[in-house]
N, C-alpha and C positions, 0 to 999 in steps of 0.2 A: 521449542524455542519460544522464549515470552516477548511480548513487547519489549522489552526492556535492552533484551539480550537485540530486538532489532534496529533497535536506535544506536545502540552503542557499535553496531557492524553497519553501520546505513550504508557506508561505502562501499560494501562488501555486497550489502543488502539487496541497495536499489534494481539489481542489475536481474535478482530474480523479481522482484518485483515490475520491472519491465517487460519479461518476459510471460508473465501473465495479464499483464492491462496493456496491451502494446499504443494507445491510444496514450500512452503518460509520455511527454517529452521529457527529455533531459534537465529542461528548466522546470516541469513540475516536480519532478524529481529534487531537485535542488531546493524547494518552496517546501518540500515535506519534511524535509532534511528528518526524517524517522520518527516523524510526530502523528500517532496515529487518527488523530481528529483530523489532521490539513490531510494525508491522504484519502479521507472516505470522502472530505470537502472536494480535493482532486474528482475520485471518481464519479462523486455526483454530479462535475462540470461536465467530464468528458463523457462520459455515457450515458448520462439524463438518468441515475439512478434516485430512489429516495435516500434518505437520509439509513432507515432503517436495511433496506435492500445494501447499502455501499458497506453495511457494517455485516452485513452476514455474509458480501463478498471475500471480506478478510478474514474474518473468522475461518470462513471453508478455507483458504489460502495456509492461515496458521496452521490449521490443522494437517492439509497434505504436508505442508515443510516438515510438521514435528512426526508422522507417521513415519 
């Protein structure tokens, strides 16, 4: 699954994506609406990650979903 394909299911999306950050409310959720910059933005709020660290969090993420 690419970026693309997770914006356009966000609604579908979000819910494994909760599933893995469980730290993301409903409203941040809402605030990414499947925009992958606002979510690495989210998890550098919620988890005190860097900028680089919250982007290799999703990557590993994309990669188990697409495995």
């Amino acid at each position: 699954m690419n970026w693309d394909q997770i914006k356009g299911n966000w609604k579908q999306t979000k819910g494994e994506v909760q599933k893995q950050w469980g730290k993301l409310t409903d409203d941040d959720l809402d605030v990414v609406e499947g925009e992958r910059t606002k979510l690495a933005g989210r998890l550098q709020e919620r988890y005190g990650y860097a900028k680089d660290q919250a982007n290799k969090e999703i990557d590993s993420w994309l990669d188990r979903n697409n495995a």
